[in-house]
C-alpha positions in Angstrom: 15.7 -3.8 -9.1 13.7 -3.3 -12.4 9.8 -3.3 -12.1 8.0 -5.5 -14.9 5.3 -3.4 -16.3 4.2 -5.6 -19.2 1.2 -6.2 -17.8 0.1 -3.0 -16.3 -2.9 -1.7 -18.5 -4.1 1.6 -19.6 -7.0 1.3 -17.3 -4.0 0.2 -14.3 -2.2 3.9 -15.2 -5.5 5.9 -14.6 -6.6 4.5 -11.4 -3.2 5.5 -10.2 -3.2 8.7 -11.4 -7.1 9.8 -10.1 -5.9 7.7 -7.0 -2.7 10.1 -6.8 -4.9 13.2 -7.3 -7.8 12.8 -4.8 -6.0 11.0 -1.6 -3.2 13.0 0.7 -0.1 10.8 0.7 3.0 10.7 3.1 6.0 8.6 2.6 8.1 7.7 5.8 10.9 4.8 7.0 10.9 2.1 9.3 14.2 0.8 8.8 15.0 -0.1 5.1 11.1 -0.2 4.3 9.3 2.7 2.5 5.8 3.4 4.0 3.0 5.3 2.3 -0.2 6.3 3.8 -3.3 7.8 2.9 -6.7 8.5 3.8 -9.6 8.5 1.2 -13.1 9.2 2.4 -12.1 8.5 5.7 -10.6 5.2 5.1 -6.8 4.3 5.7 -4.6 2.6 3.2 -1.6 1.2 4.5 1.5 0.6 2.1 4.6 -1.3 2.6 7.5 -2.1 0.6 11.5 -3.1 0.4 13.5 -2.6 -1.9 14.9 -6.7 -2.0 12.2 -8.7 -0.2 9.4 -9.3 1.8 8.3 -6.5 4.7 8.6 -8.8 8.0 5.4 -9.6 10.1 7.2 -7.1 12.7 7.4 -4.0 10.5 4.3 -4.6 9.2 2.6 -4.3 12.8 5.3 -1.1 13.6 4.1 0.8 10.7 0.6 0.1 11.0 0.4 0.8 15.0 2.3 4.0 14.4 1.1 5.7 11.3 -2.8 4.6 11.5 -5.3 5.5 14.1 -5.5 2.6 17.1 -9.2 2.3 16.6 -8.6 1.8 12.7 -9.2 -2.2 11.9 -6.9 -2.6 9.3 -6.9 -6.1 7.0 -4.6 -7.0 4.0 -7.3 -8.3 1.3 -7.3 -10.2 -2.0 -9.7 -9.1 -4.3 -11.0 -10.7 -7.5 -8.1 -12.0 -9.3 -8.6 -9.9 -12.0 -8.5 -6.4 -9.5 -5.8 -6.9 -8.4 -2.9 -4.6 -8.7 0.5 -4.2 -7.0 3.3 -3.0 -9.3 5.6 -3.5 -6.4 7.0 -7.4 -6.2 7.6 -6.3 -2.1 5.4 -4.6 -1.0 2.2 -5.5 0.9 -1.2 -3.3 1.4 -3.7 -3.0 4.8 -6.7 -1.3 3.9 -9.0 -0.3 6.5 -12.4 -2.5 7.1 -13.7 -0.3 9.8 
């Protein structure tokens, strides 16, 4: 499955570099989704992604009861329109709020 990047700035490609550099990733399965999580000053992200659609509500809650913290509240936000990023057409994103 290609990835459009025709609209993914030069601004886009350095926040995801710096982002790359200063957080401590790991990578693991549920299933057939790829998981990524990382904690940056103290605060989990939650990534989740298949390769041909939609993470299901039931992976979602799998990954995020077994790879973050229980006492961790963890949200899936919309920012501003024009912050928002995902290069990823599957994947979805729970960012701590606690």
């Amino acid at each position: 499955m290609a990835i459009d990047l025709t609209n993914i700035t030069q601004a886009d490609i350095d926040f995801f570099k710096q982002w790359r550099e200063t957080t401590d990733t790991k990578i693991y399965r549920i299933g057939s989704c790829k998981v990524m999580i990382s904690c940056d000053s103290g605060k989990y992200h939650l990534s989740i992604s298949h390769p041909t659609r939609y993470p299901k509500y039931d992976e979602i809650k799998e990954a995020r009861y077994k790879f973050c913290p229980n006492d961790a509240v963890m949200a899936m936000l919309f920012p501003p329109k024009e912050q928002f990023v995902n290069i990823h057409s599957n994947c979805f994103h729970l960012f701590q709020i606690n």
